[in-house]
N, CA, C and O of each residue as an XYZ file, in Angstrom:
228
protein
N     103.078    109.529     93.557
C     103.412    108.854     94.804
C     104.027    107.488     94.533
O     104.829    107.028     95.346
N     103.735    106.894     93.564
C     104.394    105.485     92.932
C     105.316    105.356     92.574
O     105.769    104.222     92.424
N     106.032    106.483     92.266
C     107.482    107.057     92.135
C     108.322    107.079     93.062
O     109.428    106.541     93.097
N     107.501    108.073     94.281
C     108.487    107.524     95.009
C     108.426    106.464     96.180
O     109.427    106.107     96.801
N     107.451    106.107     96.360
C     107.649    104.478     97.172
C     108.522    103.518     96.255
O     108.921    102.466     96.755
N     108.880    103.864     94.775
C     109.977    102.648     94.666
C     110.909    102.954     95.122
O     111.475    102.060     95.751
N     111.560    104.246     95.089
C     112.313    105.189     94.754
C     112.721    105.525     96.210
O     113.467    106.469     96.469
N     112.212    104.731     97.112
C     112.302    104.709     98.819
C     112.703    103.517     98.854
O     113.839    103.247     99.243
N     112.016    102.785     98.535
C     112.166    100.873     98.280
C     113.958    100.943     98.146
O     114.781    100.624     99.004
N     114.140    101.351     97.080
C     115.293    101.059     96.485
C     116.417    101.668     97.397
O     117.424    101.033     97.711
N     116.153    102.983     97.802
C     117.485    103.462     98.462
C     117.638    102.578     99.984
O     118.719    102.433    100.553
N     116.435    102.081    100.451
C     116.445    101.133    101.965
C     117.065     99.991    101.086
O     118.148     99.703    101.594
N     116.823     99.223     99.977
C     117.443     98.194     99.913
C     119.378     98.541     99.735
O     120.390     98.068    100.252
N     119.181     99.252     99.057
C     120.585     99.555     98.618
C     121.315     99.889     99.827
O     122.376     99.302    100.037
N     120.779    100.973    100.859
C     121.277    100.981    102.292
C     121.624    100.087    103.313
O     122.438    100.308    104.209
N     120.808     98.816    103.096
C     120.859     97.741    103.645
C     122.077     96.583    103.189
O     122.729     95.797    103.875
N     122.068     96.777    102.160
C     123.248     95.903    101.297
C     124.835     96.041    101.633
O     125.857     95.413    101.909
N     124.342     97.190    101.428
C     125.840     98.343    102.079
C     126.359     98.327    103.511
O     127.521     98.387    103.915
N     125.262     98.235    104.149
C     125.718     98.169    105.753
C     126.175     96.849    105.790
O     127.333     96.635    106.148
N     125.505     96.024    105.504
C     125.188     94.452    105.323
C     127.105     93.968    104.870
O     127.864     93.194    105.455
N     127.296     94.704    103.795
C     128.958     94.495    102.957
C     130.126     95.407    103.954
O     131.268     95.017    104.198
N     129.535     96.647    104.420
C     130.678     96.637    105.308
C     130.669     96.374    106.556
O     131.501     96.921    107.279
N     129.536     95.297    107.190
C     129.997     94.549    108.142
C     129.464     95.559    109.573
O     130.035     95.459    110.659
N     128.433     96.395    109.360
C     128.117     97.487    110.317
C     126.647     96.530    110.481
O     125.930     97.384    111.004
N     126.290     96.025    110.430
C     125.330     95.037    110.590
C     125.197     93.743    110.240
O     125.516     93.309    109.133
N     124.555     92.832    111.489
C     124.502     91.239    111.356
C     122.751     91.135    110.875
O     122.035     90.962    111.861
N     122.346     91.176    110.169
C     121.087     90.786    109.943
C     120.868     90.059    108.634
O     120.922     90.674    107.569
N     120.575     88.511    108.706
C     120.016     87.994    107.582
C     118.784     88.258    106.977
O     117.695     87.925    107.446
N     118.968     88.858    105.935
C     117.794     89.705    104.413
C     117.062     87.901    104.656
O     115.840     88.027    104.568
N     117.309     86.897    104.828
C     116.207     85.722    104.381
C     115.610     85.670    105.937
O     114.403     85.906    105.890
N     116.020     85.461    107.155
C     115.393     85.959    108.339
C     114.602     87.118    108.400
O     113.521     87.169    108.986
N     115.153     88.089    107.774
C     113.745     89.254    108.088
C     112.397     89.086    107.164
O     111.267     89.535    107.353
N     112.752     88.536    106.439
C     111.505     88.434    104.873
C     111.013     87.145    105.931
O     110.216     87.613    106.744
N     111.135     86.388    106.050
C     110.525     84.776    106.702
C     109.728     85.760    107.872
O     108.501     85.775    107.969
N     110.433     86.388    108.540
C     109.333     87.069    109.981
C     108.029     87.871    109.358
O     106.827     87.623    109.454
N     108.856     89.104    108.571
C     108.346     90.315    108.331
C     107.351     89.804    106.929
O     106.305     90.410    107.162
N     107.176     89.200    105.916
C     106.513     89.171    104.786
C     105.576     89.867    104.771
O     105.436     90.751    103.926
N     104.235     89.479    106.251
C     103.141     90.392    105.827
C     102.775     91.252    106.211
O     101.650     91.610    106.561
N     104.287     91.976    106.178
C     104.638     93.535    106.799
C     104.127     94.018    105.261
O     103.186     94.809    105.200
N     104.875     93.442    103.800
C     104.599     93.649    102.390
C     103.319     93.482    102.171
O     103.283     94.023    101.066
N     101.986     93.074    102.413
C     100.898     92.675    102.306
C     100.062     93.931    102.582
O      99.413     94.561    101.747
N     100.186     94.197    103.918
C      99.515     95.488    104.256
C     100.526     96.363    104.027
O     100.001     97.253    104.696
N     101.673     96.936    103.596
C     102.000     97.728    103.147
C     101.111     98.165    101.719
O     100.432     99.162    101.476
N     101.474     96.830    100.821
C     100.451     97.169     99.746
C      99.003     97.528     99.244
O      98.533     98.005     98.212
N      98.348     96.930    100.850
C      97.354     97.106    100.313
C      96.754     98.863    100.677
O      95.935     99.635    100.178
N      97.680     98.875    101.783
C      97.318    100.526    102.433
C      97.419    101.468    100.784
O      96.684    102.328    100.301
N      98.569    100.870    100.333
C      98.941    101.758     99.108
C      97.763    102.065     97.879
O      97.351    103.108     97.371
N      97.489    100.817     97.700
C      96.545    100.563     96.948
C      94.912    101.626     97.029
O      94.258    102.218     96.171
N      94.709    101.364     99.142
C      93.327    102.389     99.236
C      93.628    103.755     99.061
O      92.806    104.630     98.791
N      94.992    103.920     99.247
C      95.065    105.430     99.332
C      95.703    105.809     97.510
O      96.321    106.806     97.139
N      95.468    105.165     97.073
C      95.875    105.924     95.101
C      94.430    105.838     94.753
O      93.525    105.051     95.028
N      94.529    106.846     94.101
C      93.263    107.468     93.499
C      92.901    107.085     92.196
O      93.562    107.272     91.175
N      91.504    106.384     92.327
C      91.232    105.504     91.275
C      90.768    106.473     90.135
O      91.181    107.616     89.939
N      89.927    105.854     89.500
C      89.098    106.294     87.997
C      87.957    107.129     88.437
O      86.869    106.595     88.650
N      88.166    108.683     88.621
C      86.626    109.529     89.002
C      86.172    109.991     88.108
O      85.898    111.191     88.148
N      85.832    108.997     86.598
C      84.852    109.204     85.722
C      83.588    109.093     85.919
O      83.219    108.260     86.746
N      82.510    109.976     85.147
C      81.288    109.912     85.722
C      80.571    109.703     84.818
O      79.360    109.586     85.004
């Protein structure tokens, strides 16, 4: 699953860049991070409860 949440990460950033360069969207990448940051916070941490730790016994 860590595979592909980067692997999602990456194609939204790269999608974003792209729209961003040909001008199909006005949105400043430093405006959304300043609003959104601890959108990344609980994203991570959801990630974190749901990977499956060490079930040694």
């Amino acid at each position: 699953m860590k595979g592909n949440i980067a692997a999602i990460v990456l194609v939204v950033l790269g999608a974003f860049f792209l729209l961003s360069n040909l001008g199909l969207i006005d949105i400043s990448l430093r405006e959304v991070l300043r609003v959104w940051w601890p959108v990344a916070l609980i994203a991570l941490g959801v990630a974190l409860f749901f990977t499956p730790g060490d079930k040694r016994k």
